[in-house]
C-alpha positions as CSV (number, residue, x, y, z in Angstrom):
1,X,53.5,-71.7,43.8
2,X,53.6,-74.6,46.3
3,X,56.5,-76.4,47.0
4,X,57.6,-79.6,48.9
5,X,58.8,-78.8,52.4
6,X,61.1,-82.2,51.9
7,X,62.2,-84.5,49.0
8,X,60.0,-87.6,48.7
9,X,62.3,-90.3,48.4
10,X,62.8,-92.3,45.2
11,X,61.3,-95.5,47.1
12,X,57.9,-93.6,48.3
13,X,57.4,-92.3,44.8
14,X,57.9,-95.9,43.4
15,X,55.6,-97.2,45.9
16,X,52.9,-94.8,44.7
17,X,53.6,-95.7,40.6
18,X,53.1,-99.8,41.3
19,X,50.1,-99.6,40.6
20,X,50.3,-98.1,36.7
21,X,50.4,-101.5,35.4
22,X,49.8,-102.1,31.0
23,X,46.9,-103.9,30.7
24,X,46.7,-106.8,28.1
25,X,44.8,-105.7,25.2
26,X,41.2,-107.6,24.6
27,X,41.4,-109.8,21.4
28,X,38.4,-110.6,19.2
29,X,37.6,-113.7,16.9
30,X,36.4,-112.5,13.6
31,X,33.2,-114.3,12.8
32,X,33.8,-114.9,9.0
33,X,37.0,-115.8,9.3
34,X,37.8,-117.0,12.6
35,X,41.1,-114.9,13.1
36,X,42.1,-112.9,16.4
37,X,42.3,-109.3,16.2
38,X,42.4,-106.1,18.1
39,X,38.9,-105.5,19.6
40,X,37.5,-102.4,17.6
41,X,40.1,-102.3,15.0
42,X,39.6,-104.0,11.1
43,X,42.1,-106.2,10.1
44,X,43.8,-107.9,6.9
45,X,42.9,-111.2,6.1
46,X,43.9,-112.8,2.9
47,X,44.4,-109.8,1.1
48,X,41.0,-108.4,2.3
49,X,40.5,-105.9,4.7
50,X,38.0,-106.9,7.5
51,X,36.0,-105.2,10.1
52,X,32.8,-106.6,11.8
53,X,32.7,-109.5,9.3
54,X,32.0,-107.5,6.6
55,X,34.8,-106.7,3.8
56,X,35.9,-103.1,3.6
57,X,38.8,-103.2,0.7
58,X,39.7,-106.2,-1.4
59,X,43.0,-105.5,-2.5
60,X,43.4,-108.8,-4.6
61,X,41.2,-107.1,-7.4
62,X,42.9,-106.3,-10.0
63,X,42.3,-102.2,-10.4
64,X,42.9,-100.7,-13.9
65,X,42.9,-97.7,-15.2
């Protein structure tokens, strides 16, 4: 197993990690709606589940059984 022939120091390993930055996540504008979202991701709108302008579950529906 290889091992380091010296310890890198703790400001050479930092130097290497600067550039592991977050980047900021891409936001959408729903079509039908108009509100901003996670790109790829459906989202709740008025009690209404949305995802590519289309409803997926309308939870203000009164269900019963």
């Amino acid at each position: 197993m290889a091992h380091p022939k010296r310890k890198i120091s703790k400001s050479r390993r930092d130097k290497r990690r600067t550039h592991y930055k977050a980047a900021t996540p891409t936001l959408s504008k729903d079509p039908s709606t108009g509100e901003l979202h996670l790109y790829h991701r459906a989202h709740w709108h008025e009690g209404k589940l949305y995802y590519r302008g289309q409803v997926l579950i309308d939870s203000s529906e009164d269900v019963t059984d």
